[in-house]
C-alpha positions as CSV (number, residue, x, y, z in Angstrom):
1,X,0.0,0.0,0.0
2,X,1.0,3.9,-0.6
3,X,0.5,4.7,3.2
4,X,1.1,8.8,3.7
5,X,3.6,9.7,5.7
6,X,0.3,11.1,8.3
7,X,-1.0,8.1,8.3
8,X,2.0,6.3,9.5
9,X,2.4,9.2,12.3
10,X,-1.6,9.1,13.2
11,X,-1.0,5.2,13.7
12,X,2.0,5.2,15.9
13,X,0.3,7.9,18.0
14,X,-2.3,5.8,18.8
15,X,-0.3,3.0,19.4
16,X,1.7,4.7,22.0
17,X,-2.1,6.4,23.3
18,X,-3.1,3.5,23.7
19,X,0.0,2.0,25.9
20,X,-0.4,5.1,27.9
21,X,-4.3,4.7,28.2
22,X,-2.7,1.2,29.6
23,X,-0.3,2.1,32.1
24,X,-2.5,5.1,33.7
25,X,-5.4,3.2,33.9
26,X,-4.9,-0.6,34.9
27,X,-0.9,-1.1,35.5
28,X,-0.2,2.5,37.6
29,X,-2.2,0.8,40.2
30,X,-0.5,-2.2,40.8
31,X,-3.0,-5.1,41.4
32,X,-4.6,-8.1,40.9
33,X,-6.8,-8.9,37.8
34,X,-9.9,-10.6,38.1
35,X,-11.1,-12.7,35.1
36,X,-14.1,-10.5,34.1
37,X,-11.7,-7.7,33.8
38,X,-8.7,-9.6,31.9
39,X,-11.4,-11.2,29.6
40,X,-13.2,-7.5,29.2
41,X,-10.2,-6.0,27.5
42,X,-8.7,-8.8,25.6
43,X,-12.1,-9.0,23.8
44,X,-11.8,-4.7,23.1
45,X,-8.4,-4.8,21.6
46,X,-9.0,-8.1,19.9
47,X,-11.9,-6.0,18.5
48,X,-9.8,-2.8,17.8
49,X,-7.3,-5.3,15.4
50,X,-10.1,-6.7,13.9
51,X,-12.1,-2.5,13.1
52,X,-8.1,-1.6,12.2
53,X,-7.8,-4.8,9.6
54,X,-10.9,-3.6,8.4
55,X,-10.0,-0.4,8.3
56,X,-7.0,-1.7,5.5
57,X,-9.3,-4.0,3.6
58,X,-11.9,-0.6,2.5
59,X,-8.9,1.7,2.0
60,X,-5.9,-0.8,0.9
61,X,-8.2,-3.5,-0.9
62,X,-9.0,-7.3,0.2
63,X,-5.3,-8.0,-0.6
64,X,-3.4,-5.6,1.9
65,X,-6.3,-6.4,4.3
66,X,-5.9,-10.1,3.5
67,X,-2.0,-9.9,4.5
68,X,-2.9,-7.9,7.8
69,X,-5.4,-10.7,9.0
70,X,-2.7,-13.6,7.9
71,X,0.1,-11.7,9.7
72,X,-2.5,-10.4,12.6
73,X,-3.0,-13.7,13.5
74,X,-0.1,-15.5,13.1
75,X,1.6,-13.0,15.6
76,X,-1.4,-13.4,17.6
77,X,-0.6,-17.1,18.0
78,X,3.4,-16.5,17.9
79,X,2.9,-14.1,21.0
80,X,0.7,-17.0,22.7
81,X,3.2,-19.1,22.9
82,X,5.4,-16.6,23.6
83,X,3.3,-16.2,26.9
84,X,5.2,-19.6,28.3
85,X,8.7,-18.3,28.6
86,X,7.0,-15.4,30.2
87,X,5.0,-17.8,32.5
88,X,8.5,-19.2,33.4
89,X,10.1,-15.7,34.2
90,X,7.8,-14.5,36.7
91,X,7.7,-17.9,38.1
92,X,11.9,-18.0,38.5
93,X,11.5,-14.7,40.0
94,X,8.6,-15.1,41.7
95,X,6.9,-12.0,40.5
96,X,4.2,-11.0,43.1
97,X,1.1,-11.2,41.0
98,X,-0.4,-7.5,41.3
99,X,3.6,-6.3,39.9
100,X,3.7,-8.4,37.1
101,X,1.1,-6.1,34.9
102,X,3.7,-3.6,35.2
103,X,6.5,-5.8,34.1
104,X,4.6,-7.5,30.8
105,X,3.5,-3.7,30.0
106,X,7.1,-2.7,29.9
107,X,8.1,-5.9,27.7
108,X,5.2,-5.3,25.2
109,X,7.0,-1.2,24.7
110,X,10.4,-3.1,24.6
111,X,9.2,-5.7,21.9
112,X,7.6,-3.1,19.5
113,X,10.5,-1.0,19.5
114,X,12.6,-3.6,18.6
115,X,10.2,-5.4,15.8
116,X,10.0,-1.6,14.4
117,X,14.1,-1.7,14.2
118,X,14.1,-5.1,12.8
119,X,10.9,-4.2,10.4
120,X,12.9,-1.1,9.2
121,X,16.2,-3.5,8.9
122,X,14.0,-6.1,7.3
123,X,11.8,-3.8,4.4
124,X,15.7,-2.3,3.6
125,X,17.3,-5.6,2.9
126,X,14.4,-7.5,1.0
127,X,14.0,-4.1,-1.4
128,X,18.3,-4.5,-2.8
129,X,18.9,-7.6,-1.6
130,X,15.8,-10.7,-3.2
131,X,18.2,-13.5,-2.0
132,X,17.3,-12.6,1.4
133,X,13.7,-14.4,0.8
134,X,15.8,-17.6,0.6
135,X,17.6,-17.6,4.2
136,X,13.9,-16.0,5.8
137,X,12.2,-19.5,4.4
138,X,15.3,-21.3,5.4
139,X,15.3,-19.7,8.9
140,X,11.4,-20.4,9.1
141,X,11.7,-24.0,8.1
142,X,14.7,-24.8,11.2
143,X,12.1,-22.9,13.8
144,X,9.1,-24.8,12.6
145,X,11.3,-28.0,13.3
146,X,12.3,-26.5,16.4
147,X,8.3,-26.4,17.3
148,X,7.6,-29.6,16.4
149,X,10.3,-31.5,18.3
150,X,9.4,-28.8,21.2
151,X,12.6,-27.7,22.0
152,X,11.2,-24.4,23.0
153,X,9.3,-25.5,26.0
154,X,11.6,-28.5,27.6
155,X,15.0,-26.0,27.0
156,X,13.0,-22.8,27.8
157,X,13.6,-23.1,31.8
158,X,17.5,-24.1,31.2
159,X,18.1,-21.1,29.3
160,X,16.0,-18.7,31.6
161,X,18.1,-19.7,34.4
162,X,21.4,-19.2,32.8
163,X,20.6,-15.7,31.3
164,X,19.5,-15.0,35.2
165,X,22.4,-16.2,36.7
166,X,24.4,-14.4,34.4
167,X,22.5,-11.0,35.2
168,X,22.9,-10.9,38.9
169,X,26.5,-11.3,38.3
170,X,26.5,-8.5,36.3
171,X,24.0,-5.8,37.8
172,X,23.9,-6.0,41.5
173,X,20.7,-7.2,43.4
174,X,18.7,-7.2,46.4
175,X,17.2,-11.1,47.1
176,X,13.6,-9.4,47.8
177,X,11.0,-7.3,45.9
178,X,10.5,-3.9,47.5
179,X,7.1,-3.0,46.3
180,X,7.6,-2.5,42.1
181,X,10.6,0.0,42.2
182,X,13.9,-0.7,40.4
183,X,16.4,-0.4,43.5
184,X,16.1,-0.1,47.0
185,X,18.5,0.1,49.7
186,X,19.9,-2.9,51.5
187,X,22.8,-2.1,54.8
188,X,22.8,1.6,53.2
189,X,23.8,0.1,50.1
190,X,21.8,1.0,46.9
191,X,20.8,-2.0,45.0
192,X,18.4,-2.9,42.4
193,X,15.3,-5.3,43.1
194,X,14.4,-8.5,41.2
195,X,12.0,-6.2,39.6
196,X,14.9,-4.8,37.1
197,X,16.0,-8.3,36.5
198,X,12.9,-9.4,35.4
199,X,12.0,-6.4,33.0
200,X,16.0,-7.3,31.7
201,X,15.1,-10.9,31.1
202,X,11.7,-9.9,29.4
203,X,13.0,-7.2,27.0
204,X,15.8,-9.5,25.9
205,X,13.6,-12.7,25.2
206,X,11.0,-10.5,23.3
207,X,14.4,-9.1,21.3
208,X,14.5,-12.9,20.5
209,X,10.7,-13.4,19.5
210,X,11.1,-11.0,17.2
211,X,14.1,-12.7,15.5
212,X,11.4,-15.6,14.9
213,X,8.0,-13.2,14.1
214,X,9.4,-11.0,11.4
215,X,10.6,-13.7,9.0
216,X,7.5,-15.1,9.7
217,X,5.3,-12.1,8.6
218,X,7.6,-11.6,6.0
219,X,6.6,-14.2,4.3
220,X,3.3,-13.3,4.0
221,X,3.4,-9.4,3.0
222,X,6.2,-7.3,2.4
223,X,4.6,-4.3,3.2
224,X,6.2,-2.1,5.9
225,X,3.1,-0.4,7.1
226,X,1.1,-3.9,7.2
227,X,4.1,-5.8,8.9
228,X,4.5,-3.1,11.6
229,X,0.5,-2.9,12.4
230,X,-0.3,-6.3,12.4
231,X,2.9,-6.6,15.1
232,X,1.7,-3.8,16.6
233,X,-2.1,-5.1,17.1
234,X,-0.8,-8.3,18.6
235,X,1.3,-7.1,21.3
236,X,-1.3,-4.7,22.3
237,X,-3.7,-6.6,24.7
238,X,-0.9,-9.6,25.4
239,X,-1.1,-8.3,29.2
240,X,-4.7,-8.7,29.4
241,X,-4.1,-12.4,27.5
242,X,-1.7,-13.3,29.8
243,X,-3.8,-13.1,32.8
244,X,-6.9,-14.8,31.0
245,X,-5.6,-17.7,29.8
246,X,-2.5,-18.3,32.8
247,X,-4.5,-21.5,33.7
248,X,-4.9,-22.4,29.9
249,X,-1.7,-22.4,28.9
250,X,-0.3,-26.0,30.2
251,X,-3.4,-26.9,28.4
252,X,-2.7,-25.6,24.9
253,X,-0.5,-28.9,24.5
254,X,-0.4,-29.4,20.6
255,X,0.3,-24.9,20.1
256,X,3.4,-26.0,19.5
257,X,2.6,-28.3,16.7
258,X,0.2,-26.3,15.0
259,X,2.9,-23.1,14.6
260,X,5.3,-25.6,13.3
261,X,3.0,-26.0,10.5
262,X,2.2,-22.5,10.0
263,X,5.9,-21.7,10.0
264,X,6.9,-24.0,7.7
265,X,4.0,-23.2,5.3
266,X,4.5,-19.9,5.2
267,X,8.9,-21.2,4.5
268,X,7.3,-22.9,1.8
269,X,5.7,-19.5,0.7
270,X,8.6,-18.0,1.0
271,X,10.6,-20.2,-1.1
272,X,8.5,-20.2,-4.2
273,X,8.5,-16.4,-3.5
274,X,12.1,-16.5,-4.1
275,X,12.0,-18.6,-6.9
276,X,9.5,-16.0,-8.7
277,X,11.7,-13.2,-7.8
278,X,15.0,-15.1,-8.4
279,X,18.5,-13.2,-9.1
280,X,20.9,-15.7,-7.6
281,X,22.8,-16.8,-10.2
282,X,23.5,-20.3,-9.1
283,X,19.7,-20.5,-9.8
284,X,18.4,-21.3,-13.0
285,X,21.2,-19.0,-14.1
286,X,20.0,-15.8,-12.6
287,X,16.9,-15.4,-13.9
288,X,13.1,-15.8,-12.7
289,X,11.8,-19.5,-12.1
290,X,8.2,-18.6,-13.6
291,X,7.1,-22.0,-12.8
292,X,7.2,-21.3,-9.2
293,X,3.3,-20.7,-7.6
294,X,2.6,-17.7,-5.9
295,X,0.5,-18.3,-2.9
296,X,-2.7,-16.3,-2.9
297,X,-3.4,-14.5,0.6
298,X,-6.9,-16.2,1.0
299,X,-5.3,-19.5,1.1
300,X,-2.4,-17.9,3.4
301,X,-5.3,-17.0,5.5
302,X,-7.6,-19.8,5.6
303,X,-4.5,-22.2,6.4
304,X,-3.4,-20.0,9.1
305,X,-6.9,-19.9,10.8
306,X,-7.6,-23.6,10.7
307,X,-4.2,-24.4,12.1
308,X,-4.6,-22.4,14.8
309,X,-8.2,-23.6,15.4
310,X,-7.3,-27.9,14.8
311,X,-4.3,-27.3,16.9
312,X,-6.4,-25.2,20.3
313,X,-9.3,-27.8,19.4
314,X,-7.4,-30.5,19.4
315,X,-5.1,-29.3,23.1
316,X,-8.1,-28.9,25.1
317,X,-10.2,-32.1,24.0
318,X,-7.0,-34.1,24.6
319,X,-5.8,-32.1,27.8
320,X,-9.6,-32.8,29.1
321,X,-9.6,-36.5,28.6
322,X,-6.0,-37.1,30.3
323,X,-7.6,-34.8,33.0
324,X,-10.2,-37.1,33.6
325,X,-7.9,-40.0,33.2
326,X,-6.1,-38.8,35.7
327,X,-2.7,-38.4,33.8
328,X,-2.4,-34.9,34.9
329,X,-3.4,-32.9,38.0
330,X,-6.7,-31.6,38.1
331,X,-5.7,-28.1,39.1
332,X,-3.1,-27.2,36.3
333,X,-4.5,-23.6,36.6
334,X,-2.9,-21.6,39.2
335,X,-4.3,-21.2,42.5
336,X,-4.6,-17.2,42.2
337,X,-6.5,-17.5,38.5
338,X,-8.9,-20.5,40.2
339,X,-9.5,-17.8,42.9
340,X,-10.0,-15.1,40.4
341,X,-13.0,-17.1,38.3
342,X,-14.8,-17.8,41.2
C-alpha cells in the first residue's frame, strides 16, 4: 500500500495512546486482575485489530487487508506461545502477581521498539537484496522443526536460568521485591530489586521473539506499514491475555505443533517467492523461475486460521480427557486464577 507519511504518524500515536491509556489506567495501580476484567479488555483490543484490519481491507483493498489478517493472526498465536517463557520468568523470580502487569506492560514497549528496528532492517534488505527471501524461508523451516520437536518448552527453563544467573552477576541485586521500584537500599547500600532483572530478562527474550516473528510475517506481506500494524495489534492486549488464559496455557499442549505447520508453510511461501523473484545466479542461471506458484493470501489466510483452530481444538479435548484419566493434576490452573473465576 502507498501509506502517507500522516497516516503512519496518526497510527503510531495511537499506538503509544493506547499503551499510555494502559499504564495510567490498569498497571499504575498495581494489582490483581480478576477474570471479568482480563477477559473484558482482551475482547476490546481483539476487537480494535479486527475494526483496524478492516480499516486496511476498504482503503488498501481485500489483498493488503488479507495480508494484515494472515500476519495479525499469526503474531497473535506466535505471542501466545510466547506467553510460556514469560510464565517461566515471573515464576523463576517469583513476581508477586499485582507487579507483574507492570512488568509484561514494559516488555510489550520493549518488543515493539525492537520489531519496528528489525521491520525497518527487514523492508531495507528485501527491497536490494531478493536472495534474502531464501535464508527467511530457510530460517522459518529450522524454527518450525524447532516447534515440532518442542525444543522451546523442555530448554525454555535451562536457558532462563542461565541468562539470570548471568544478570545478577552482572548488575547488583537485592534477594527481595521492595514493592515495584527498580532499587532499593539494603545495609545503606543502593541495589536494584528482582523487579529490574525481570524487566532485563523480558526485553531481551522478546528481542529474541522478534528474531522468529518478522521472517514469519515476511513471508506473508512485504509491506512495511502492514508488517508493523499487524505486530503492533498483537502485542497490544498480550497483558490482558496473559492473565486470561494463565490456567490455559499448560493446556494448549499441541500450540506447539500447530505453529510448526504454520511456519513452515509460510517457508514454503517463502521459497516459491524467491523462486519467482530469483536473481541468484547459481539458480536457474539468474533469472526468474516462472514455474514457481505464488500463494494467494486467501489461502495464506484460511490455512493459518484452521491451524490455529485444529491445533487449540485438538489441546483442550485431549488435555480434558487425560484430565479425567487422571494423567495430569486436576488443578493445572494456578491457584490465584482458580480464585479469580470464582
Amino acid at each position: 500500500m502507498d501509506v502517507p507519511l500522516y497516516v503512519w504518524l496518526i497510527t503510531i500515536a495511537g499506538i503509544l495512546a493506547l499503551l499510555v491509556f494502559d499504564f495510567f489506567s490498569h498497571v499504575r495501580t498495581p494489582h490483581v486482575p480478576h477474570i471479568r476484567e482480563s477477559a473484558f479488555w482482551s475482547v476490546v483490543y481483539i476487537a480494535l485489530a479486527i475494526l483496524f484490519g478492516v480499516g486496511v481491507w476498504v482503503f488498501g483493498g481485500g489483498q493488503a487487508g488479507g495480508e494484515y489478517f494472515a500476519g495479525w493472526l499469526t503474531e497473535k498465536a506466535l505471542s501466545v506461545d510466547n506467553l510460556f517463557v514469560f510464565l517461566i520468568i515471573m515464576t523463576t523470580f517469583a513476581v508477586p502477581k499485582e507487579f507483574q502487569q507492570k512488568v509484561l506492560l514494559v516488555g510489550v514497549a520493549i518488543a515493539l521498539v525492537a520489531r519496528g528496528v528489525f521491520i525497518a532492517l527487514g523492508v531495507t534488505i528485501i527491497e536490494n537484496f531478493s536472495w534474502v527471501f531464501y535464508l527467511f524461508g530457510i530460517l522459518l523451516f529450522w524454527l518450525a522443526w524447532s516447534q515440532a520437536k518442542g525444543g522451546d518448552e523442555h530448554g525454555a527453563e535451562d536457558g532462563d536460568s542461565k541468562l539470570i544467573r548471568l544478570l545478577r552477576r552482572v548488575i547488583p541485586t537485592s534477594d527481595h521485591f521492595d514493592g515495584d521500584r527498580m532499587t532499593t537500599r539494603v545495609d545503606g547500600k543502593r541495589l536494584f530489586t528482582p523487579m529490574l532483572l525481570v524487566m532485563v530478562s523480558i526485553g531481551l527474550t522478546d528481542v529474541l521473539f522478534a528474531l522468529d516473528s518478522i521472517p514469519a510475517i515476511f513471508g506473508l506481506t512485504q509491506d512495511a506499514f502492514i508488517v508493523f500494524t499487524a505486530n503492533a495489534f498483537s502485542l497490544l492486549g498480550l497483558r490482558q491475555l496473559y492473565f486470561l488464559i494463565a490456567g490455559l496455557l499448560e493446556r494448549l499442549i499441541y500450540l506447539g505443533q500447530g505453529l510448526a505447520v504454520i511456519l513452515a508453510f509460510i517457508g514454503v511461501k517463502l521459497v516459491f517467492h524467491a523462486l519467482h523473484v530469483n536473481e541468484v545466479p547459481f539458480i536457474n542461471g539468474g533469472q526468474h523461475v516462472e514455474w514457481a506458484p505464488e500463494i494467494p493470501i486467501w489461502f495464506s489466510l484460511g490455512f493459518i486460521l484452521l491451524t490455529i483452530t485444529v491445533a487449540t481444538v485438538a489441546s483442550l479435548v485431549v488435555s480434558k480427557r487425560r484430565q479425567q484419566r487422571g494423567l495430569t493434576p486436576a488443578g493445572d490452573a494456578p491457584s490465584e486464577v482458580q480464585a479469580d473465576a470464582k
